[in-house]
FITORTOR-914620 format. One line per field, with one value per residue (C-alpha): x, y, z. Coordinates in nm, 2 decimals, padded with zeros to 4 digits. Layout:
BEGIN
xx: [X	...]
yy: [Y	...]
zz: [Z	...]
! end
This chain:
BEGIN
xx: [08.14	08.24	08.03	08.32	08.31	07.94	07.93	08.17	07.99	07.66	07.85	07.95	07.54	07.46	07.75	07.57	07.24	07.23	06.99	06.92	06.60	06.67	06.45	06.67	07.00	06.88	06.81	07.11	07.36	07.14	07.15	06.84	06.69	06.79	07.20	07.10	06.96	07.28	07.50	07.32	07.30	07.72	07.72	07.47	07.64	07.98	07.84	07.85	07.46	07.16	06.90	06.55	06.24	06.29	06.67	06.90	07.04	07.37	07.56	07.70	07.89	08.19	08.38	08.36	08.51	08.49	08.69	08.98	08.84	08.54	08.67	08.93	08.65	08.49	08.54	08.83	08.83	08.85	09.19	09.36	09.29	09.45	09.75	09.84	09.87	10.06	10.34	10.44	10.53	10.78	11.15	11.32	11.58	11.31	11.27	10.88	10.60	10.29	10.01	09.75	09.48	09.34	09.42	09.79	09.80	09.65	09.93	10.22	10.08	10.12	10.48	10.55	10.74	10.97	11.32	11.53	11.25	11.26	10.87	10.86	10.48	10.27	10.01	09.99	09.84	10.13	10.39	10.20	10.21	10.53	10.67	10.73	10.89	11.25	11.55	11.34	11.40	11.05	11.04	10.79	10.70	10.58	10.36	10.02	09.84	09.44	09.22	09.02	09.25	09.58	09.71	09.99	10.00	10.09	10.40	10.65	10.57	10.57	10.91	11.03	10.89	11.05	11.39	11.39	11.36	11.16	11.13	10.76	10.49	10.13	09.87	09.47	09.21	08.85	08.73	08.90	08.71	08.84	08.75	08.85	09.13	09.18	09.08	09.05	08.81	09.08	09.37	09.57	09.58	09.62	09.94	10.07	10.02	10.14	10.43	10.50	10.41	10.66	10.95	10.87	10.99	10.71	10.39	10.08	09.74	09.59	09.19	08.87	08.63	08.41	08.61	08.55	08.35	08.35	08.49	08.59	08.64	09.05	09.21	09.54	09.66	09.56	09.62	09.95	10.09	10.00	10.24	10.01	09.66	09.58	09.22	09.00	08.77	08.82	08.70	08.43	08.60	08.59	08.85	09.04	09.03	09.09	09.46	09.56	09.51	09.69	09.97	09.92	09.93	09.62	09.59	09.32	09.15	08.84	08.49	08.31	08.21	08.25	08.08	08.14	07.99	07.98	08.17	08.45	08.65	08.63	08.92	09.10]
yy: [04.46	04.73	04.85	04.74	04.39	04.37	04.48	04.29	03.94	04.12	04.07	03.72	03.62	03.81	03.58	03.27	03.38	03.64	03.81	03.98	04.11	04.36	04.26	03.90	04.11	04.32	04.01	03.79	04.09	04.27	04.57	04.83	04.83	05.17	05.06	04.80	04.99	05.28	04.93	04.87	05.22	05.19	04.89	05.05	05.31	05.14	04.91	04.57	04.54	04.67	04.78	04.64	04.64	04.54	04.42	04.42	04.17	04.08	04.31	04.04	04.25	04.15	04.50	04.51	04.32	04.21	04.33	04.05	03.95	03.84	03.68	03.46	03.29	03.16	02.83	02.73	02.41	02.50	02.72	02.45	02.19	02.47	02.51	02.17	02.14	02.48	02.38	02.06	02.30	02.44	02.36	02.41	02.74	02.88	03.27	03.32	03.67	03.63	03.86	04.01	03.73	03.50	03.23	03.36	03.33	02.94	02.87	03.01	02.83	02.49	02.62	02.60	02.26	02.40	02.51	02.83	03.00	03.37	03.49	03.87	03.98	04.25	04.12	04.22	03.89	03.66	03.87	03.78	03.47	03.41	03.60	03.28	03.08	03.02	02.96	03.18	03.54	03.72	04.05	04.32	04.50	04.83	05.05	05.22	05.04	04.96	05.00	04.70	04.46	04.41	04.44	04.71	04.94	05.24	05.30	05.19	04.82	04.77	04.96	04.70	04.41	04.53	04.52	04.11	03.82	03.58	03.19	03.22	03.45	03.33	03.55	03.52	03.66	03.80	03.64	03.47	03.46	03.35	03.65	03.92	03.76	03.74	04.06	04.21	04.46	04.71	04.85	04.88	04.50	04.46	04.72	04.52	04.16	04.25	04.39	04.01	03.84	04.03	03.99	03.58	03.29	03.09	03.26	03.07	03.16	03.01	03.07	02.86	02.74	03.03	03.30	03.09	03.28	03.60	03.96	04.23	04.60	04.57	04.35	04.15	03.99	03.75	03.40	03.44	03.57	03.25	02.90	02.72	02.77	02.58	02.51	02.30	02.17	02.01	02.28	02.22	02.04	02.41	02.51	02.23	02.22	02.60	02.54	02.30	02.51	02.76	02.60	02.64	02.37	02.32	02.14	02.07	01.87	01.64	01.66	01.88	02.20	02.15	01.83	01.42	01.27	01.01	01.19	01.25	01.06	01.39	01.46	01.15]
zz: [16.25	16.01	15.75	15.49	15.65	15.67	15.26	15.16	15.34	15.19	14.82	14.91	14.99	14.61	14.43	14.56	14.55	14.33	14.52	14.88	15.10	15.30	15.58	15.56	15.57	15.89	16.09	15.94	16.05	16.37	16.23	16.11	15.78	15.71	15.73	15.52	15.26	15.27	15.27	14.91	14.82	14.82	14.65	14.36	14.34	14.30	14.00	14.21	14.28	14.12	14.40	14.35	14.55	14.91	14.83	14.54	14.27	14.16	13.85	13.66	13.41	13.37	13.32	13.64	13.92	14.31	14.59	14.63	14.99	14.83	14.51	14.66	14.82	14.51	14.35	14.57	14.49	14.12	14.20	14.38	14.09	13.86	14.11	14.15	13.75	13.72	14.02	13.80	13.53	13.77	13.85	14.14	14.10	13.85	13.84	13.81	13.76	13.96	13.91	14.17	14.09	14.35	14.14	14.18	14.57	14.51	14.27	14.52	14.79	14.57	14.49	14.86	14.81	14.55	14.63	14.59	14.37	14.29	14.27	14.14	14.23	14.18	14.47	14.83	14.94	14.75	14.93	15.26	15.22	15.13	15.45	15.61	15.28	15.37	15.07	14.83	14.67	14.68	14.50	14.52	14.19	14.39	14.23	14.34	14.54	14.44	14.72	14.78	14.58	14.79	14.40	14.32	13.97	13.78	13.56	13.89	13.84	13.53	13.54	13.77	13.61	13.28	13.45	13.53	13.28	13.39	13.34	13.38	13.38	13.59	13.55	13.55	13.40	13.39	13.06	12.77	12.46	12.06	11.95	12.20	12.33	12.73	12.95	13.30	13.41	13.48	13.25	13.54	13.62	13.26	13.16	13.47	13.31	12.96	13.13	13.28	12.94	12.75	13.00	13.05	12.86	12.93	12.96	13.16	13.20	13.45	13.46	13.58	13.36	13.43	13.27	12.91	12.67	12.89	12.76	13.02	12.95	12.90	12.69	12.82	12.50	12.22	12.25	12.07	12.35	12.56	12.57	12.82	12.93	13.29	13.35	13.65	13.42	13.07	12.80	12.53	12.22	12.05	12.30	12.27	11.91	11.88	12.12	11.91	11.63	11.78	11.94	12.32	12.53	12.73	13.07	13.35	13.55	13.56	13.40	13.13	13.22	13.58	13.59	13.56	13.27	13.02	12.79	12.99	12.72	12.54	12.79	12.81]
! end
C-alpha cells in the first residue's frame, strides 16, 4: 500500500471516529509505529489532524477541506437522495455546469437516463464518468489542476465557462449560512463556481444537511444568487422560512435533521 493510500484510509477512520491510536493504526495497516507517526506528522502538518498523545484527532475546521477520495465516501446515501431530486429538475436536450463536488459526480450519475445533454464540467471525476455516456456533449473547462481533488482551476476555466450559457448551473458547497452566505474552503473552487452561477439561467445548489450553519474561508455567493436549493434532509423551519422569504425554491428528502420523527409534518 502507498503511504498516500494508507493516509488517505487513515483520514477516512478520523471522519468516523474522530480519533486514532497509533498503536491501533500499526496493527490495522502492518506497518511500524514510527510510519504511523510520519503518516500523522503529514497530516498535522497539512491542517487535516491535530496530533495528540499516542494518536491524533480530527481538525474539524471547516476552511479547510478533504482530499476528494475521501470525501466522496461520506454520506452517500445523503448525495443520492439530493441527486434523484436535482435530475427531475432536468430536461432532456438541457445544456448544464457541473462543479468539482462529490455531490456533482452523484448528480451526473442520476442524469445518466437523460438524453442529448451537454454537461460543461470543471471536475476530473464527472468527466470520467461520463466517458462511457453515449448521445451527450461533455465539455471540459480545463484549467490547473488541484492535486488531491481531480478538480480543475485558475483563470483558463473560468475563461471557458464564461464563453457558454448555460441552462443550469450545479454546484456544492462547504457551508451555507444566513449570514455569510454559501462558501468553500478554497477561492479557487469558488472563482470557478461564481464563474458557472453568472453564466447559468437556473442556478442550483445542491448541499447535504451538514453544510447548514457552517462558514468556510471563501465565500461563493449570497443567497441571491441561488433559484433552487436541493437538500437530503428537510431543514429546520428557520431555513425554510428564511427561502421563502427569499424566494428560492427549496427541495429534499425525508426527516428532520437527518432523522424520522413525529414532526415530520414540518415537511409535508
Amino acid at each position: 500500500m502507498l503511504a498516500v493510500e494508507r493516509r488517505n484510509l487513515i483520514l477516512e477512520k478520523l471522519q468516523d471516529e474522530r480519533k486514532v491510536v497509533v498503536s491501533e493504526l500499526s496493527v490495522l495497516f502492518g506497518v511500524s509505529e514510527e510510519t504511523i507517526r510520519r503518516d500523522l506528522d503529514r497530516l498535522d502538518k497539512e491542517g487535516l489532524a491535530t496530533k495528540s498523545y499516542g494518536g491524533a484527532l480530527l481538525n474539524e475546521n471547516t476552511g479547510l477541506d478533504m482530499p476528494f477520495n475521501v470525501r466522496k465516501k461520506r454520506n452517500i446515501q445523503g448525495k443520492q437522495t439530493i441527486a434523484g431530486l436535482v435530475s427531475q429538475l432536468v430536461r432532456d436536450g438541457e445544456h448544464l455546469m457541473v462543479d468539482s463536488s462529490t455531490t456533482g459526480v452523484a448528480v451526473v450519475k442520476a442524469l445518466k437516463n437523460k438524453k442529448r445533454l451537454t454537461v460543461i464540467t470543471s471536475s476530473i471525476e464527472v468527466l470520467a464518468e461520463l466517458s462511457d455516456v453515449s448521445g451527450w456533449d461533455v465539455i471540459c473547462t480545463g484549467g490547473t489542476l488541484m492535486e488531491h481533488y481531480l478538480a480543475l482551476v485558475g483563470p483558463r476555466a473560468t475563461d471557458v465557462i464564461g464563453s457558454f450559457n448555460a441552462d443550469k448551473a450545479i454546484l456544492s458547497c462547504k457551508g451555507i449560512d444566513m449570514e455569510r452566505g454559501v462558501t468553500d474552503a478554497n477561492e479557487m473552487f469558488s472563482q470557478v463556481k461564481q464563474a458557472m452561477l453568472k453564466h447559468a439561467k437556473q442556478r442550483i445548489l445542491a448541499a447535504d444537511h451538514t453544510k447548514f450553519g457552517k462558514v468556510a474561508f471563501s465565500r461563493i455567493c449570497t443567497h441571491v444568487d441561488l433559484d433552487i436549493v436541493v437538500t437530503d434532509v428537510c431543514p429546520e423551519r428557520k431555513w425554510l422560512d428564511y427561502f421563502a422569504e427569499k424566494g428560492i425554491e427549496c427541495l429534499y428528502g425525508g426527516g428532520i435533521d437527518g432523522k424520522e420523527d413525529e414532526n415530520h409534518s414540518l415537511c409535508e
